[in-house]
VEXDRENTOR-22478 format. One record per residue (C-alpha): residue number from 1; x, y, z. Coordinates in steps of 0.1 Angstrom, whole numbers, plus 5000, padded with zeros to 4 digits. Last residue first. Example, Ala and Ser with C-alpha at 12.3 -4.5 7.8 and 13.67 -1.06 7.14 Angstrom:
BEGIN
<atom><nr>2</nr><x>5137</x><y>4989</y><z>5071</z></atom>
<atom><nr>1</nr><x>5123</x><y>4955</y><z>5078</z></atom>
//
This chain:
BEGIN
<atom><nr>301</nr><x>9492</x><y>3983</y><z>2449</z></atom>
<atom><nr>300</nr><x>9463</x><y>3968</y><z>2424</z></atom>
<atom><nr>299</nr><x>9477</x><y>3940</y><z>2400</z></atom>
<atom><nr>298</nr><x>9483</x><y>3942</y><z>2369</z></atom>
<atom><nr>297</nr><x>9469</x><y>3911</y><z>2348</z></atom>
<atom><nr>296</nr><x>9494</x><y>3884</y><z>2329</z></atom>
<atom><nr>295</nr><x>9488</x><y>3883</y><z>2291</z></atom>
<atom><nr>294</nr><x>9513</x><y>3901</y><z>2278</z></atom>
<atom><nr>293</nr><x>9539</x><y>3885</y><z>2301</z></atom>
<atom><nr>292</nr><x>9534</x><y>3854</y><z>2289</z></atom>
<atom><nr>291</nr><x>9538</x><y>3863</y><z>2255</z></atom>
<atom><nr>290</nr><x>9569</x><y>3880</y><z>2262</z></atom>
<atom><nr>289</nr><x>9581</x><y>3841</y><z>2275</z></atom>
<atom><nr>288</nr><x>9591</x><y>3849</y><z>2314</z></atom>
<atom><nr>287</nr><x>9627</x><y>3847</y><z>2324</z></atom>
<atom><nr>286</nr><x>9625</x><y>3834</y><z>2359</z></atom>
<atom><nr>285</nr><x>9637</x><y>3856</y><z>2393</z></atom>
<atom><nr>284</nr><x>9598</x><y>3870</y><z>2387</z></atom>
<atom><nr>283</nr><x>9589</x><y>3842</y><z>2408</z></atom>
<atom><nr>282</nr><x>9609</x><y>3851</y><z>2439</z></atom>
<atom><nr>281</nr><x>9638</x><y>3834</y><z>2449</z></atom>
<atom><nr>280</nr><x>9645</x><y>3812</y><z>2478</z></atom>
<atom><nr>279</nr><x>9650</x><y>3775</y><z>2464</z></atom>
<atom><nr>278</nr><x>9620</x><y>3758</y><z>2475</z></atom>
<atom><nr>277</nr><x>9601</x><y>3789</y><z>2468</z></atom>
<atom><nr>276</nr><x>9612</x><y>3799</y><z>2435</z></atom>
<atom><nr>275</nr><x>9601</x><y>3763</y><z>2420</z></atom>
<atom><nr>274</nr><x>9564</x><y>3769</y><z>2441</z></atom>
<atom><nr>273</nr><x>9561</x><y>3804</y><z>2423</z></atom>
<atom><nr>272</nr><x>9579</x><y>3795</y><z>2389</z></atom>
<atom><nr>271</nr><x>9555</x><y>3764</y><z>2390</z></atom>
<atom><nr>270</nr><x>9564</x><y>3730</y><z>2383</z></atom>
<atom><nr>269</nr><x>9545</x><y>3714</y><z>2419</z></atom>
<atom><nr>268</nr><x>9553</x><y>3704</y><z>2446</z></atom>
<atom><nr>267</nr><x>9536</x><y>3675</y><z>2460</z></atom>
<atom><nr>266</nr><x>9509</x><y>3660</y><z>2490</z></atom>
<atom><nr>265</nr><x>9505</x><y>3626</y><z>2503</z></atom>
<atom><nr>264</nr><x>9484</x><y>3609</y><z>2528</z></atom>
<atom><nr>263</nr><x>9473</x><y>3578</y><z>2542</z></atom>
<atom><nr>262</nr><x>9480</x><y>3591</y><z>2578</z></atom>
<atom><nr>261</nr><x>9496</x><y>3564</y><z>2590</z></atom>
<atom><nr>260</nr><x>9514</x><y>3557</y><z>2558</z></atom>
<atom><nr>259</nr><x>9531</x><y>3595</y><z>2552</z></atom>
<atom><nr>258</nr><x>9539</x><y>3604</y><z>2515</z></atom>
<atom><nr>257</nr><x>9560</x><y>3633</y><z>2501</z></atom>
<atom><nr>256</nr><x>9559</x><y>3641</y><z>2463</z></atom>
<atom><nr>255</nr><x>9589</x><y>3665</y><z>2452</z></atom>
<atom><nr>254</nr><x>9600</x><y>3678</y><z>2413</z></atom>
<atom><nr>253</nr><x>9562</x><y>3678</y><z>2399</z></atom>
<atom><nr>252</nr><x>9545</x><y>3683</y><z>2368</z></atom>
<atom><nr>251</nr><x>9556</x><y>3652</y><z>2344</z></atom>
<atom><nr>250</nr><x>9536</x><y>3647</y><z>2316</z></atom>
<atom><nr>249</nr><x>9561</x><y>3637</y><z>2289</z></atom>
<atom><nr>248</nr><x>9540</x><y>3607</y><z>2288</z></atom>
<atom><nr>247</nr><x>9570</x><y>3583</y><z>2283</z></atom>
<atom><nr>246</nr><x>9598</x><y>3598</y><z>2299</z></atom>
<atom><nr>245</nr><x>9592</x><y>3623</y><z>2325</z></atom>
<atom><nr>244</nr><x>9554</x><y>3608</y><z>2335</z></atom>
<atom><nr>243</nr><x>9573</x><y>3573</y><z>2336</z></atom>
<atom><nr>242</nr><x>9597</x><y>3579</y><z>2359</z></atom>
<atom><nr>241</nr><x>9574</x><y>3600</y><z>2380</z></atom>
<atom><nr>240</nr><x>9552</x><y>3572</y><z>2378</z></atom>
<atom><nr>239</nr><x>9585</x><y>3549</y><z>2395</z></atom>
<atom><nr>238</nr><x>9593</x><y>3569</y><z>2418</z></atom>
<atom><nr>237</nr><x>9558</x><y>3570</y><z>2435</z></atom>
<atom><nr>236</nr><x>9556</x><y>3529</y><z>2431</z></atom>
<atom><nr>235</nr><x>9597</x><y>3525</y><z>2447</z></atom>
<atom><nr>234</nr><x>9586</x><y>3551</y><z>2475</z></atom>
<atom><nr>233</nr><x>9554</x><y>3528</y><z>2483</z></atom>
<atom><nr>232</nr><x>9572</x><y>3497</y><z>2480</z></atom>
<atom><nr>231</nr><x>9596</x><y>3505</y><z>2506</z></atom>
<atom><nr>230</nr><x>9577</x><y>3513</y><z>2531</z></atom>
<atom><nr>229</nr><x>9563</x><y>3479</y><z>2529</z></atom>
<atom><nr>228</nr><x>9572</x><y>3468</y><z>2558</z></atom>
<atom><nr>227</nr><x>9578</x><y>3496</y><z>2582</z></atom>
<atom><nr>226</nr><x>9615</x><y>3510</y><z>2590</z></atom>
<atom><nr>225</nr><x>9636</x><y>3505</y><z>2617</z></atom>
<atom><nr>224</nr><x>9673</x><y>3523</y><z>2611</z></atom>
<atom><nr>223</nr><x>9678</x><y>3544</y><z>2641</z></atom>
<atom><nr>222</nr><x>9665</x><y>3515</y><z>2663</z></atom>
<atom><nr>221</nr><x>9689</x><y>3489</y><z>2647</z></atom>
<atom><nr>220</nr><x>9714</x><y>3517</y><z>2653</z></atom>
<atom><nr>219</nr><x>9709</x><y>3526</y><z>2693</z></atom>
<atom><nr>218</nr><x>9707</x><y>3488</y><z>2697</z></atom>
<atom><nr>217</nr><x>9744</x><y>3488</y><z>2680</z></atom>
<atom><nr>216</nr><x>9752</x><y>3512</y><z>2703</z></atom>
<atom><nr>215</nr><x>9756</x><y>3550</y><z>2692</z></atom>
<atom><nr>214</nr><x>9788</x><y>3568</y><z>2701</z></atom>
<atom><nr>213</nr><x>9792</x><y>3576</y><z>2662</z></atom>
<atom><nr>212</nr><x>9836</x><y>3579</y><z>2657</z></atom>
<atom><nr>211</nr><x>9829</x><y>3562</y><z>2623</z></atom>
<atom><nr>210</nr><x>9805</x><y>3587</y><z>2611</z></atom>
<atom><nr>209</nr><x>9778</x><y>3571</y><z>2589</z></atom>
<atom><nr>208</nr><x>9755</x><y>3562</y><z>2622</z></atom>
<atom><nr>207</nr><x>9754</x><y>3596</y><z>2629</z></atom>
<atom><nr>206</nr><x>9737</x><y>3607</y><z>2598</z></atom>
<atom><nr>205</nr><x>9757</x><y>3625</y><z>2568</z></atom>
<atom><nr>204</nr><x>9748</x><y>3655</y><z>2556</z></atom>
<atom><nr>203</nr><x>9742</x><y>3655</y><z>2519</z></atom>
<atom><nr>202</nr><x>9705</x><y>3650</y><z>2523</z></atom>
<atom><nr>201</nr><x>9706</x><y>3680</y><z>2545</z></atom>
<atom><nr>200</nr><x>9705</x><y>3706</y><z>2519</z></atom>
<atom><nr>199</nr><x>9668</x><y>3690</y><z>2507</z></atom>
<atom><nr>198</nr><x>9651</x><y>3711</y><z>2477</z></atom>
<atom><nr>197</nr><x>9687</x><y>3716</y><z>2470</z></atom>
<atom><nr>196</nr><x>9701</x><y>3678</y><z>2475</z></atom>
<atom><nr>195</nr><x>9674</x><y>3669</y><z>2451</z></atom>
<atom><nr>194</nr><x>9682</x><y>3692</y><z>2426</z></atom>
<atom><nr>193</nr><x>9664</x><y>3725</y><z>2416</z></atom>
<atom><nr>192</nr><x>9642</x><y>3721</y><z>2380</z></atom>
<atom><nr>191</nr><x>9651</x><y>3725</y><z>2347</z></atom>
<atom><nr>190</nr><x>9631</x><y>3729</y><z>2314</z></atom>
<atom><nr>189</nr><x>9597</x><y>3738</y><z>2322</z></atom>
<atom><nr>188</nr><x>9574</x><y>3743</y><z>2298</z></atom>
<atom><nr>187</nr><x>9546</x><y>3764</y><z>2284</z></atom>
<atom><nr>186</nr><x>9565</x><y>3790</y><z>2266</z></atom>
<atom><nr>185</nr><x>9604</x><y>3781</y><z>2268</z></atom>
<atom><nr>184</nr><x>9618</x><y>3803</y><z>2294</z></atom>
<atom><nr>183</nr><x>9606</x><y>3783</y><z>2325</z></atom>
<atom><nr>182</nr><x>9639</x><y>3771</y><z>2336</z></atom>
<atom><nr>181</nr><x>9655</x><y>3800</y><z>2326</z></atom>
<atom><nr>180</nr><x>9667</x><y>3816</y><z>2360</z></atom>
<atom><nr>179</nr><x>9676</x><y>3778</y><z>2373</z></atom>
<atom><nr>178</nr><x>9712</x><y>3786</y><z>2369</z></atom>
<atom><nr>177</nr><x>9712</x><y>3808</y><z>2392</z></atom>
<atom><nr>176</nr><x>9701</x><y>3781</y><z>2419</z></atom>
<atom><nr>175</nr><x>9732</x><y>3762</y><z>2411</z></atom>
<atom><nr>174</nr><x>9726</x><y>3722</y><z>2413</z></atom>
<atom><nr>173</nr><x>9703</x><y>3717</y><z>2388</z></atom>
<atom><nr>172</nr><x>9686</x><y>3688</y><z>2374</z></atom>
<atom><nr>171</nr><x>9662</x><y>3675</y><z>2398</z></atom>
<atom><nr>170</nr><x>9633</x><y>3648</y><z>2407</z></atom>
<atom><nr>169</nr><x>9628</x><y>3639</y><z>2448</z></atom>
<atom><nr>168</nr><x>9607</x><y>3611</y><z>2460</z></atom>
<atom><nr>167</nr><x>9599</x><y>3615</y><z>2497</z></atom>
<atom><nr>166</nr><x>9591</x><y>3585</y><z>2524</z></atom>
<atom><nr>165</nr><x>9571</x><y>3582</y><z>2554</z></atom>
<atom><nr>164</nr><x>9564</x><y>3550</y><z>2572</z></atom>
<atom><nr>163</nr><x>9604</x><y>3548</y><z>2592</z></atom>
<atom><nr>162</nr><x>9621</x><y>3570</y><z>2574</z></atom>
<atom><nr>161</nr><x>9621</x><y>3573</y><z>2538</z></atom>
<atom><nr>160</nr><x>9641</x><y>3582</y><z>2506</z></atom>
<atom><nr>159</nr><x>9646</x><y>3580</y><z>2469</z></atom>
<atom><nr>158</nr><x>9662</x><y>3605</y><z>2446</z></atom>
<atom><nr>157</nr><x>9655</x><y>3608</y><z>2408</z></atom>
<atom><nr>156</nr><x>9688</x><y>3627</y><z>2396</z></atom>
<atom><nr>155</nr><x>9686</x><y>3643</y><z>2356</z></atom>
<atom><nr>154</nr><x>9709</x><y>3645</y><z>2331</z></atom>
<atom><nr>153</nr><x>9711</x><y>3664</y><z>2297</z></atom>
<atom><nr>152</nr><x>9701</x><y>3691</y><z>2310</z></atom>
<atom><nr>151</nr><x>9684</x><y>3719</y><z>2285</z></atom>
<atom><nr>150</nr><x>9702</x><y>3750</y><z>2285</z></atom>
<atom><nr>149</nr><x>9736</x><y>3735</y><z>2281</z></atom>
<atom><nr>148</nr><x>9763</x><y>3732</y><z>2309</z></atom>
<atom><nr>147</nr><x>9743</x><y>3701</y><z>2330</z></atom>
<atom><nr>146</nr><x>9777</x><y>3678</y><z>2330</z></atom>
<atom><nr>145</nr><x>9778</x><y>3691</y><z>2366</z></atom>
<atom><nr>144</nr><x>9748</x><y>3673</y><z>2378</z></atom>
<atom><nr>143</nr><x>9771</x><y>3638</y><z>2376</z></atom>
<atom><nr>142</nr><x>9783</x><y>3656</y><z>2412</z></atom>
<atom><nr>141</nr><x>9750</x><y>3654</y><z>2434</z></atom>
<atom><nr>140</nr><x>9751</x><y>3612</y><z>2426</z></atom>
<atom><nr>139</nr><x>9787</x><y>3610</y><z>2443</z></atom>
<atom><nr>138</nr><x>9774</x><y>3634</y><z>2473</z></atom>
<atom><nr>137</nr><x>9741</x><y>3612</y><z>2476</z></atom>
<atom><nr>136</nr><x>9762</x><y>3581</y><z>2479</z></atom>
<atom><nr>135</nr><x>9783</x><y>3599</y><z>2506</z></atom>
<atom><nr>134</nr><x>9753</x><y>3611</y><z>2526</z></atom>
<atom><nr>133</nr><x>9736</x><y>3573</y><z>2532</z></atom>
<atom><nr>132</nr><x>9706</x><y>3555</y><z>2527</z></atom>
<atom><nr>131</nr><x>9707</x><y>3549</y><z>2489</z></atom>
<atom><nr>130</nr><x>9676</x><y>3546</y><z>2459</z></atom>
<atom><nr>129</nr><x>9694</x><y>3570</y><z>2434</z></atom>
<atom><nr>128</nr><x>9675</x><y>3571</y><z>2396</z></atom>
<atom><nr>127</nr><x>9704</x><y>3587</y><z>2378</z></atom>
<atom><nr>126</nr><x>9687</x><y>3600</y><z>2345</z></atom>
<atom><nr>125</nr><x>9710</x><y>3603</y><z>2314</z></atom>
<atom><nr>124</nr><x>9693</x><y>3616</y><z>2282</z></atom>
<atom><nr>123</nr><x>9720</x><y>3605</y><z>2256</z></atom>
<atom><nr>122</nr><x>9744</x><y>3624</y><z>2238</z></atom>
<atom><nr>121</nr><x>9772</x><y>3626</y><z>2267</z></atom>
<atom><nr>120</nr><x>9796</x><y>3606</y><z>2251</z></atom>
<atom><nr>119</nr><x>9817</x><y>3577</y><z>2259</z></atom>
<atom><nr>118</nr><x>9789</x><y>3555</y><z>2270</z></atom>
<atom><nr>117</nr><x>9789</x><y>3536</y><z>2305</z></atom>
<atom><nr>116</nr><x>9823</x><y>3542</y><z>2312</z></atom>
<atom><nr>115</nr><x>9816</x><y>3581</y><z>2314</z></atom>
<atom><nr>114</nr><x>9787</x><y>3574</y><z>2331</z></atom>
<atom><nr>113</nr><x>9807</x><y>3556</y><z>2357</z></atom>
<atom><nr>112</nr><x>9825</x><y>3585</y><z>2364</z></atom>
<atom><nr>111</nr><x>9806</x><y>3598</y><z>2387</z></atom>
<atom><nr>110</nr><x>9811</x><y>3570</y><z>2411</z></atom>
<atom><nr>109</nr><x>9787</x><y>3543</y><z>2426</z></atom>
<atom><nr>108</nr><x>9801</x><y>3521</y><z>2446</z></atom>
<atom><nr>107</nr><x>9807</x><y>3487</y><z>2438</z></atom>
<atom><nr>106</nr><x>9794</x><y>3455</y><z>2418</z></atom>
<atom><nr>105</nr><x>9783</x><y>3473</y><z>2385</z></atom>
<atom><nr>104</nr><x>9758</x><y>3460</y><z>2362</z></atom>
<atom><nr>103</nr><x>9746</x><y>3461</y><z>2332</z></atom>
<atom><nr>102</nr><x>9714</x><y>3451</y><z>2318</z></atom>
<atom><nr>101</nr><x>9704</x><y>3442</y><z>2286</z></atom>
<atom><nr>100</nr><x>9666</x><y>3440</y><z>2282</z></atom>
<atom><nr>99</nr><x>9646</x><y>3406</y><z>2275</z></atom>
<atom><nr>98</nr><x>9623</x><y>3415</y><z>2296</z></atom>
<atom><nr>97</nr><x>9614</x><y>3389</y><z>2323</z></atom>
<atom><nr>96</nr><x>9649</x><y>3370</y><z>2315</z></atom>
<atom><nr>95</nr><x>9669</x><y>3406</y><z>2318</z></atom>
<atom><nr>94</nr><x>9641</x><y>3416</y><z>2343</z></atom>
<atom><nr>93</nr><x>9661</x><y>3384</y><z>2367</z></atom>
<atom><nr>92</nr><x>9698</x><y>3383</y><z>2355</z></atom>
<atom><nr>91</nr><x>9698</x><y>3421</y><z>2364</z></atom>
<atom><nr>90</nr><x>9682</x><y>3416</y><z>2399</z></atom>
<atom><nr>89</nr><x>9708</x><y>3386</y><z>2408</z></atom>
<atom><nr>88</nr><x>9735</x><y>3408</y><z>2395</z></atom>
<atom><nr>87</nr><x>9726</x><y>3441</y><z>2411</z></atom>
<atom><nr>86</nr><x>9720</x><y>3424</y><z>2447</z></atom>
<atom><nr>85</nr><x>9752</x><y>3402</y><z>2445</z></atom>
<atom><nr>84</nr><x>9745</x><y>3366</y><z>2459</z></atom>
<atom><nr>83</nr><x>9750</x><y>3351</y><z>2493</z></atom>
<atom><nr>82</nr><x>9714</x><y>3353</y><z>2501</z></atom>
<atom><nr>81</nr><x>9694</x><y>3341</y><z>2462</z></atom>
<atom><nr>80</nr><x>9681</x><y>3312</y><z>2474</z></atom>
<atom><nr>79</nr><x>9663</x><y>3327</y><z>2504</z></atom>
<atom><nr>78</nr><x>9642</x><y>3351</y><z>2484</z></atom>
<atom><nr>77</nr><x>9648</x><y>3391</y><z>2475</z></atom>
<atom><nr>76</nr><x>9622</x><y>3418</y><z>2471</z></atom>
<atom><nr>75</nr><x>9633</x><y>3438</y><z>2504</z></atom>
<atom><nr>74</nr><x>9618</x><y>3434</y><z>2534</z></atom>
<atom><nr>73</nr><x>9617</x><y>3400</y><z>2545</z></atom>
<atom><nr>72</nr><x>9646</x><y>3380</y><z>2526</z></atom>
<atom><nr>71</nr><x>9670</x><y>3413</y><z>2537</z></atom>
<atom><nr>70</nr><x>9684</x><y>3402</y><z>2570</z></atom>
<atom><nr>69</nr><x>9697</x><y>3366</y><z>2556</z></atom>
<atom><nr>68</nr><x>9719</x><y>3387</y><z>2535</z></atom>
<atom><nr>67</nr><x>9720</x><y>3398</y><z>2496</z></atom>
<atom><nr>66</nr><x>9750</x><y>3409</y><z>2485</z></atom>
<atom><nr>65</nr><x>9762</x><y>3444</y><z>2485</z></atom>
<atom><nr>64</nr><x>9779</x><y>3468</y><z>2459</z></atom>
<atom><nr>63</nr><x>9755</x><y>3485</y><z>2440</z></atom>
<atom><nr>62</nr><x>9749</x><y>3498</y><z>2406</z></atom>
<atom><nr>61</nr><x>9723</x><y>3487</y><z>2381</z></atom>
<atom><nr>60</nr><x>9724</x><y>3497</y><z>2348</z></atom>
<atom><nr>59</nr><x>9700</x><y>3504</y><z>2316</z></atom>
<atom><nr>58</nr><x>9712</x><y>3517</y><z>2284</z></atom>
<atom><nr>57</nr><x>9680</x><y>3521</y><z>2263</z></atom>
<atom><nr>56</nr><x>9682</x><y>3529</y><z>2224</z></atom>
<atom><nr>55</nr><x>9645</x><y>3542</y><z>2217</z></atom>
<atom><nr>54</nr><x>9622</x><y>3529</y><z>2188</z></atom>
<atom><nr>53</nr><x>9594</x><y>3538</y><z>2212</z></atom>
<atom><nr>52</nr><x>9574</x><y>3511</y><z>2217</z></atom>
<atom><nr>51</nr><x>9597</x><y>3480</y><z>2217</z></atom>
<atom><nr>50</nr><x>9628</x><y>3501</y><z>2233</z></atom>
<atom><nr>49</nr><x>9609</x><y>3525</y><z>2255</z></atom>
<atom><nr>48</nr><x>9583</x><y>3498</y><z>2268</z></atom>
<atom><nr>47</nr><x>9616</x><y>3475</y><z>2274</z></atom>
<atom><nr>46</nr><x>9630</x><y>3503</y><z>2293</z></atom>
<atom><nr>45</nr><x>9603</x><y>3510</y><z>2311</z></atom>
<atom><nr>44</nr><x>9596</x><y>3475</y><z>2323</z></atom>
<atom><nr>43</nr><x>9632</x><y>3478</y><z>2334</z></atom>
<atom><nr>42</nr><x>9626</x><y>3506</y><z>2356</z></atom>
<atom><nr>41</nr><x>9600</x><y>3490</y><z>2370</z></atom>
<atom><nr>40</nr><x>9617</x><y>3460</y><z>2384</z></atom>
<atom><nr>39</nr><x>9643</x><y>3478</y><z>2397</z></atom>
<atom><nr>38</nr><x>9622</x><y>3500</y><z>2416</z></atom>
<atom><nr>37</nr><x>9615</x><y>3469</y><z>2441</z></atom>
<atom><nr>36</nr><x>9648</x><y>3459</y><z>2447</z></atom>
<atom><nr>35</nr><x>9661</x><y>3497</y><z>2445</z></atom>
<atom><nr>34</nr><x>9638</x><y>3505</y><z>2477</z></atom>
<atom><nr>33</nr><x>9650</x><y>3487</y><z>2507</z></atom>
<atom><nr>32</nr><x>9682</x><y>3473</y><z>2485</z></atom>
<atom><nr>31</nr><x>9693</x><y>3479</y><z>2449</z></atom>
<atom><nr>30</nr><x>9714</x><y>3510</y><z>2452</z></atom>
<atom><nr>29</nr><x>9719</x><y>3535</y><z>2420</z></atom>
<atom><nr>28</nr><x>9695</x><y>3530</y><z>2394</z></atom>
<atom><nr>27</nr><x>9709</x><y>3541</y><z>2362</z></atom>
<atom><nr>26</nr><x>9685</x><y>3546</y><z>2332</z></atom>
<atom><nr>25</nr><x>9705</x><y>3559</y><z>2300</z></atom>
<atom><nr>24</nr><x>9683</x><y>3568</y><z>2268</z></atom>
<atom><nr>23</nr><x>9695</x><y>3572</y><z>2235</z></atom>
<atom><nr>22</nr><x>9667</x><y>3588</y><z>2203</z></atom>
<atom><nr>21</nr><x>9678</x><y>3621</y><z>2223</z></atom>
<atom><nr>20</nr><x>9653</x><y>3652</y><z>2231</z></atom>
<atom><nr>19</nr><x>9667</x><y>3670</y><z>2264</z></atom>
<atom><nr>18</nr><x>9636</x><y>3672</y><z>2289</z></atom>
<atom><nr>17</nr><x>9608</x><y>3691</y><z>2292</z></atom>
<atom><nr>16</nr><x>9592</x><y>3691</y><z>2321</z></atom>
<atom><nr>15</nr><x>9551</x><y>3695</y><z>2320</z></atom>
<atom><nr>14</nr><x>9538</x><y>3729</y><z>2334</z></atom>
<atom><nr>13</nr><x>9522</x><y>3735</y><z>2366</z></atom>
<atom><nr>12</nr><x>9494</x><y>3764</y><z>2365</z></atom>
<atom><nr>11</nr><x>9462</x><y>3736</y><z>2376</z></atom>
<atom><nr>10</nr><x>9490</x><y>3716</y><z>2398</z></atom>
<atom><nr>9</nr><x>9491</x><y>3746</y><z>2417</z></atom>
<atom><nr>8</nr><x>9454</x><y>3747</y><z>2430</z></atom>
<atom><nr>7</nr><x>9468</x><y>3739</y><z>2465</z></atom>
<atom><nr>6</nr><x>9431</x><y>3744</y><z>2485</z></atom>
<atom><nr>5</nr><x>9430</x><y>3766</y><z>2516</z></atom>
<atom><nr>4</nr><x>9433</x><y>3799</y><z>2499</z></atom>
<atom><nr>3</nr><x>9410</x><y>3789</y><z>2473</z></atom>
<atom><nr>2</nr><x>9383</x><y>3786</y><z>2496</z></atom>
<atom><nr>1</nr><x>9367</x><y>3756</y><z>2515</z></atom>
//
């Protein structure tokens, strides 16, 4: 095989850089197919950023169900527990396995929740969003708007899947423009496009989320199937992006896609040539370091 057919991308990719703050806010957003089992790891990383890192960790959970009979077998909840807020009973749980303070919210998430959360914006926010519907992605698209300064101070993590193929989506930025300097610090990249960006139709909302849907409740159950451990996968995949943005500071993609029949996965990678593609621009739309330039090689016409 030649270079052509390979994606030698991840060889140029450079790590994210992300605002530098001693406080860290993790909010996961939706505790069902995929938050139940991403909850779990996102407060194993806050414990290893508190006990290993020194760092002040707010961590919150935000959702507004309770756990039915429907959930016990495919998402990480047991019969005792149906009945029972989501958020509550997963807080109580890594609080105990941990010893990390979680908070939690019983209703749907609103941008303004991170306002309530802390009352200033000094902390490195990331909104880790593991929802199945448009309007919960619109809420999560709009705490993107704090991003003013040249390195964002929040970041989204989206989760999604179908049926046995899911995507795992890290952004900052909802204004292409604004993503001009992303890779202006030598070696780095700074911002990246937002999920609802790399993916316009994430904010359109499916037919079963429109109240005048003529689907039957057949039509539904069929809309929604998904495979069994689906949900895992896309919880394990968020989760080491988590960790490469955070801890390792290693982090080199803004989109992994899996499919479970197949066994395969592919991502995009922090390039300004894969960054410019996913939102239209060419790769010499970025400032480029002057060393950087220096060094690249003309090309013949």
């Amino acid at each position: 095989m030649n270079e052509a057919e390979i994606d030698l991308s991840f060889m140029r990719a450079r790590p994210v850089f992300t605002f530098q703050s001693q406080h860290i806010a993790l909010i996961l957003v939706g505790t069902g197919g995929t938050g139940s089992y991403l909850s779990r790891h996102v407060a194993r990383l806050a414990w290893i950023l508190q006990a290993q890192y020194g760092k002040r960790v707010s961590l919150i959970f935000v959702d507004h169900d309770v756990v039915e009979p429907a959930n016990v077998a495919r998402q990480d909840f047991c019969q005792q527990e149906i009945g029972l807020p989501k958020a509550r009973v997963l807080a109580l749980r890594y609080t105990a396995a941990f010893g990390v303070e979680i908070t939690t919210f019983v209703e749907p998430f609103q941008p303004d929740m991170i306002k309530r959360i802390h009352s200033h914006w000094g902390a490195l926010t990331v909104v880790v969003g593991a929802v199945d519907n448009a309007r919960a992605r619109q809420s999560i698209s709009e705490v993107l708007r704090e991003n003013t300064q040249e390195v964002p101070k929040v970041w989204w993590l989206d989760c999604g899947n179908s049926l046995d193929a899911g995507q795992i989506l890290m952004g900052s930025t909802n204004n292409r423009e604004d993503l001009a300097d992303a890779f202006k610090l030598p070696g780095y990249c700074r911002k990246l496009p937002s999920p609802s960006i790399q993916h316009p139709e994430l904010l359109v909302p499916l037919p079963e989320e429109i109240n005048t849907h003529p689907l039957s409740c057949a039509q539904l159950l069929a809309a929604n199937a998904q495979s069994l451990m689906v949900n895992q996968q896309v919880a394990g995949y968020a989760a080491q992006m988590l960790y490469e943005l955070l801890i390792t500071q290693k982090l080199k993609r803004t989109a992994t896609y899996f499919d479970q029949p197949s066994g395969t996965a592919t991502s995009k990678y922090t390039t300004p040539e894969t960054v410019g593609a996913i939102i239209g621009k060419r790769a010499d739309f970025f400032c480029t370091p002057p060393t950087e330039k220096a060094q690249r090689v003309p090309t013949a016409s």
